[in-house]
SEDREN-952174 format. One record per residue (C-alpha): residue number from 1; x, y, z. Coordinates in nm, 3 decimals, always signed. Layout:
- NUM | X | Y | Z $
...
# end
This chain:
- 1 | -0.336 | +22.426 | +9.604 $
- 2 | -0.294 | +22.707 | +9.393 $
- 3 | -0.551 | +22.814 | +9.136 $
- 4 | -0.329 | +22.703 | +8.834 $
- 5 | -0.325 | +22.334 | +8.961 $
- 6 | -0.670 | +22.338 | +9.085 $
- 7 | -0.733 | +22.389 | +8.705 $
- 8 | -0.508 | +22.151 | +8.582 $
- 9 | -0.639 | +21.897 | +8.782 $
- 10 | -0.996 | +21.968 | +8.676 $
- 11 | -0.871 | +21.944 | +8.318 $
- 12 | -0.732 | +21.620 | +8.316 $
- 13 | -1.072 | +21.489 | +8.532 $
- 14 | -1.276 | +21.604 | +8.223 $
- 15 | -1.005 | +21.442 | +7.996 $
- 16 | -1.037 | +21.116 | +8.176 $
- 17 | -1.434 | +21.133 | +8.192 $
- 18 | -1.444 | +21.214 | +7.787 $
- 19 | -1.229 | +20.923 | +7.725 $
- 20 | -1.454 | +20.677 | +7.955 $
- 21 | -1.730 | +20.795 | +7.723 $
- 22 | -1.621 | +20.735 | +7.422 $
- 23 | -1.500 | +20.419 | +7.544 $
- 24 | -1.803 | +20.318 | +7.662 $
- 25 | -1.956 | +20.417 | +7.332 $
- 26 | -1.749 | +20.244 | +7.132 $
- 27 | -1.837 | +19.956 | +7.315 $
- 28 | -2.160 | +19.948 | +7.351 $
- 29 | -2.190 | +20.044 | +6.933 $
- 30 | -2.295 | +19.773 | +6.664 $
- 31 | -2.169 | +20.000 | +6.421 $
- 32 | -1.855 | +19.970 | +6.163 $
- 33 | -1.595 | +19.644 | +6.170 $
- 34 | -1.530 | +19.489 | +6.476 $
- 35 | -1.147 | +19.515 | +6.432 $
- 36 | -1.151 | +19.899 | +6.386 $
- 37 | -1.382 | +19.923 | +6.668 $
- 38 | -1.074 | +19.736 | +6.873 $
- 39 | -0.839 | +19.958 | +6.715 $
- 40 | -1.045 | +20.260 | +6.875 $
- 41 | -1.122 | +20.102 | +7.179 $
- 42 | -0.714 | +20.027 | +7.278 $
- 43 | -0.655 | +20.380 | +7.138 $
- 44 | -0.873 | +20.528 | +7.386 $
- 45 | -0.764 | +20.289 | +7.642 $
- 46 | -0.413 | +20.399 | +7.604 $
- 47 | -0.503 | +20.806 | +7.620 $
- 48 | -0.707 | +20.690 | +7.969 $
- 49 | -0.374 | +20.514 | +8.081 $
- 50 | -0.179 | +20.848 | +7.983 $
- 51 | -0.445 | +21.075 | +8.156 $
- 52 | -0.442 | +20.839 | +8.476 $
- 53 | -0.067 | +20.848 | +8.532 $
- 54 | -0.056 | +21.219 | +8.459 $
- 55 | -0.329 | +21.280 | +8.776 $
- 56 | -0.089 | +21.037 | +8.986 $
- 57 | +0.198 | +21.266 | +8.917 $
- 58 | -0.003 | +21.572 | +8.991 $
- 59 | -0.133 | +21.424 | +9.287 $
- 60 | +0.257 | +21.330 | +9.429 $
- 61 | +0.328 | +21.670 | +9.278 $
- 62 | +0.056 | +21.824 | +9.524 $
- 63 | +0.169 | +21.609 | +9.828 $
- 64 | +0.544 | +21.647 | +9.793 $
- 65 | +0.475 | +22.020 | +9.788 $
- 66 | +0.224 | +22.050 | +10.096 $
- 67 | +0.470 | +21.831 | +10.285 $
- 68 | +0.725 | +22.082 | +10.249 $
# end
């Protein structure tokens, strides 16, 4: 894996791990109406689901490439 990807990768880890904190702060907080809270929560959600995918393609991206 070349050094570009290697940091790409490690991006989008740090990404994910951010999100999954915030998440889990936004949970976990008593603070400010419930619906916003929701609001956040699915917004976050959705950036995790967008961060997830983009490591899946990187991964097949990897493979594909070491297979060849």
């Amino acid at each position: 894996m070349t050094r570009f990807i290697e940091i790409i990768n490690n991006t989008l880890i740090v990404k994910k791990q951010v999100l999954e904190q915030e998440l889990e702060e936004i949970i976990n907080s008593k603070e400010g109406k419930v619906e916003k809270r929701v609001d956040e929560g699915i917004s976050i959600l959705e950036e995790i689901s967008k961060v997830t995918n983009t490591i899946k393609i990187l991964e097949n991206y990897i493979n594909n490439n070491n297979n060849n």
